[in-house]
N, C-alpha and C positions, 0 to 999 in steps of 0.2 A: 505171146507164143514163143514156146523154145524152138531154136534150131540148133541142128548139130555144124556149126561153125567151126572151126580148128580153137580148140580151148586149151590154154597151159593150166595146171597145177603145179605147184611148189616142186615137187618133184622133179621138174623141168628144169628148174635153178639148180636145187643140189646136186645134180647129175649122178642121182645115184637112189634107185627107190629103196635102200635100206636108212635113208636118211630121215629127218620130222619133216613130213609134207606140211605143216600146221601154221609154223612160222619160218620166217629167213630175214635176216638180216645183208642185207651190200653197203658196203665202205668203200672204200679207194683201194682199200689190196683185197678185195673178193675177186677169183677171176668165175666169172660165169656168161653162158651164151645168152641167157634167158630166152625168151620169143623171141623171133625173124626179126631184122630190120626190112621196112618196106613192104609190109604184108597185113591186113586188117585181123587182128585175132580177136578172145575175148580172154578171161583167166579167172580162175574160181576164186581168187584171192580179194583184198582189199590192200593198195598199198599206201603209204605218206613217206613222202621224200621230198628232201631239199636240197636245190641244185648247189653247189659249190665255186663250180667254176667251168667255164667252157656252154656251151648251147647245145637246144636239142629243138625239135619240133616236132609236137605232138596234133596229129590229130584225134579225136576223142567225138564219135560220132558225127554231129553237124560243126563242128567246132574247130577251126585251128590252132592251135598256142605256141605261141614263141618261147622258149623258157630257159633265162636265163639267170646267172649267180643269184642267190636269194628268193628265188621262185616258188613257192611249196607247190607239190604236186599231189593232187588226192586224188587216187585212179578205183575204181567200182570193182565188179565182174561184171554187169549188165551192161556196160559199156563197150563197144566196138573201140578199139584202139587199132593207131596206126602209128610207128614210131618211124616217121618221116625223113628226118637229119639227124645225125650227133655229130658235133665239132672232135676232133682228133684228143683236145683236151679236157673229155667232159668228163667230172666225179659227183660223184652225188651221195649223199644219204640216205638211205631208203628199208625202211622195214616193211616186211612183205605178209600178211596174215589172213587165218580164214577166220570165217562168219562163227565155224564151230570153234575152234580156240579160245576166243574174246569170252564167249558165252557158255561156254562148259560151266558146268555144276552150279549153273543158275537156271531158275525157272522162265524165266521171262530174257526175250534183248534188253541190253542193255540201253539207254538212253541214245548213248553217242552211235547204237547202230540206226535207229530212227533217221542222225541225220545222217549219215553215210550213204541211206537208202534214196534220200532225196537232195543230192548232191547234181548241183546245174553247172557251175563251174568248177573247171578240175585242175584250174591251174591260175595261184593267188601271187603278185608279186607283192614283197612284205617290206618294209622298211628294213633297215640295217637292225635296227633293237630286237625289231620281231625274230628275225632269222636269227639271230645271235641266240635267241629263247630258245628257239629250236631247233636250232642246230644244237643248242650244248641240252637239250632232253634227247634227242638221237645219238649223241655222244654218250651219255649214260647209259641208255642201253646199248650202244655200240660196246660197253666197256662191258654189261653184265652178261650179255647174250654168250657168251661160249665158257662161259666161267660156272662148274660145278659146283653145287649145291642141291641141297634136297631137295628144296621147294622153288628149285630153278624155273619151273615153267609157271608158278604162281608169283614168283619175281618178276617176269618177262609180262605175264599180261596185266599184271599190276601196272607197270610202264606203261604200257603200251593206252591202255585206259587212260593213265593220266596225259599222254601226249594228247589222244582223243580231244581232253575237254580242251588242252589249247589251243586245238586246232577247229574244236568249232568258236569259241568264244573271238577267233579271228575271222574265219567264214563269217560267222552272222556278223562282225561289225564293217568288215566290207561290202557284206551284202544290204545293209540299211543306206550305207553313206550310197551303193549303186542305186537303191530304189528312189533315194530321194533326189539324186539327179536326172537319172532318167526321163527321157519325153515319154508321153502314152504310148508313141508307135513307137519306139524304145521297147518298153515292157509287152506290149501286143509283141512286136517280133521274136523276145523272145518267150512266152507264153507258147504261142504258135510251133517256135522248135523243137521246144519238150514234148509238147502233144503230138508232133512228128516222129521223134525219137520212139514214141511209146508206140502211136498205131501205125505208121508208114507198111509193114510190112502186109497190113490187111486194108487200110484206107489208103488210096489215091485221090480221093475228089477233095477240090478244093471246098466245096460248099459242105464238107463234113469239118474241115476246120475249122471255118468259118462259122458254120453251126455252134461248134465248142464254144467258141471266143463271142459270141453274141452279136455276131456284126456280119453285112455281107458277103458274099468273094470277093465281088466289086473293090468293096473297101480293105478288105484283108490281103489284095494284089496288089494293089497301089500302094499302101503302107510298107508290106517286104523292100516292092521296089524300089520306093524315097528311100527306106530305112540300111535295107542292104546290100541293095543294087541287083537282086535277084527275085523273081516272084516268086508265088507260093507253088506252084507246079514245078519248078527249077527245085528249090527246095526239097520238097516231096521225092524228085526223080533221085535225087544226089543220097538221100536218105536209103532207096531202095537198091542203089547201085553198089552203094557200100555193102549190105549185106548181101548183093547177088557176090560181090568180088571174094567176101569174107568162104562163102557157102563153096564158091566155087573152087577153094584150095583141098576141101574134104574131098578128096579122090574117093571115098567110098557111095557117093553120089553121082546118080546120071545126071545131065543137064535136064532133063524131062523133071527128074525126081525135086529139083531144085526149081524150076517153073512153077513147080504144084503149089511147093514150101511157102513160094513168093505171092502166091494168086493171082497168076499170069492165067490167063483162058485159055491158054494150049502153050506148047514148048516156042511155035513158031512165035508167036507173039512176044515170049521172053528173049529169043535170039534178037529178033529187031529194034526190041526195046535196047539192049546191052550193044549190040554193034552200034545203033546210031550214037550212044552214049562216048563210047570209047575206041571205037574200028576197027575192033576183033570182036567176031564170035564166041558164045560164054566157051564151045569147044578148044578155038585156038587160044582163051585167055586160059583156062583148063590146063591144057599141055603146056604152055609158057611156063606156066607157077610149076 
């Protein structure tokens, strides 16, 4: 289900809508506001960036991440983001681009959007050698990206493709070496969060999860909690509060209208849900933001 949540476009960076909504580039001397600090958005782009120096903390729907020098970051649009902290010294490398850019005047996506589409972590910390890779492929298009040519934007997404295959060829070998460490209730827990991510705004019961994953609630409750120190309802609720929080900044929205979106059985029902969550009314969290 879509909802109208507060969304950026590119446009939002360049500050200025005569500018290419398509792609954007940030370095150390871009100055731009981008999205809100401390506010759930979502953004129609796809980004990869590499932290440099200084910290940040990203939430990224169920997820927390720390992220710090050498960090890659590979951020969705289907994803709820929340940029939580930045340290006073934080730079980073980051190229910002859409679905339609990569994929112009090809008939089919591309490979590397497959994985982009099913991306579970969004935040890889890499060895020194790794980030040295890519930081100096971000460096190179850092170098081509404002430099005219004719075939500048089939320079740019040529790049940008090839960073792609490095950065999945690193995703999946970190994600083999997690699979093969991982305990079962490891991989159950996070099985469970994805399948949260996707249905939370229409399923709440826990034995719909449970159902998915082939196992009781019983066992699906007690796993979260050995595993994560929270159950599968705690989970669930945190999931849907994030998007009441995200829904509730679109001032073109009633609280009622926003009930509906959620699949609350009437407004009253969503205000109590939200207040006991946080101890304001979706109204007073409303007018705050």
């Amino acid at each position: 289900m879509t909802t109208p949540i507060p969304t950026y476009s590119l446009r939002y960076f360049s500050g200025s809508v005569d500018a290419p909504a398509d792609v954007f580039f940030l370095d150390e001397h871009t100055h731009t506001d981008g999205p809100p600090l401390y506010t759930p958005y979502r953004g129609t782009y796809y980004k990869i960036g590499i932290c440099l120096r200084g910290t940040l903390e990203l939430k990224a729907n169920l997820e927390t991440y720390t992220i710090d020098p050498n960090c890659l970051m590979l951020i969705t649009p289907h994803v709820i983001k929340e940029w939580t902290a930045m340290s006073e010294d934080h730079d980073s490398l980051s190229v910002f681009f859409t679905r339609e850019f990569i994929t112009s005047h090809t008939t089919v996506p591309t490979d590397s959007f497959h994985f982009l589409e099913n991306i579970t972590r969004h935040v890889l910390p890499l060895s020194d050698a790794e980030a040295a890779a890519i930081t100096s492929s971000l460096r190179f298009l850092q170098q081509k990206f404002p430099t005219p040519h004719p075939y500048r934007e089939q320079v740019i997404r040529s790049l940008i493709n090839s960073l792609l295959y490095e950065v999945i060829a690193l995703y999946e070998q970190q994600h083999a070496v997690l699979q093969s460490t991982q305990t079962r209730s490891q991989q159950l827990a996070s099985a469970f969060k994805n399948l949260v991510n996707m249905h939370s705004v229409v399923e709440r019961s826990v034995k719909f999860y449970a159902d998915r994953l082939c196992i009781t609630p019983k066992h699906l409750t007690e796993t979260l909690k050995e595993t994560t120190g929270k159950t599968a309802s705690a989970w669930i609720e945190q999931a849907v509060l994030l998007e009441a929080k995200a829904l509730l900044q679109n001032q073109q929205l009633s609280v009622a209208q926003i009930s509906d979106l959620l699949h609350f059985a009437d407004q009253s029902a969503f205000s109590r849900f939200f207040r006991k969550s946080i101890g304001l009314s979706p109204t007073a969290y409303k007018q705050a933001g």
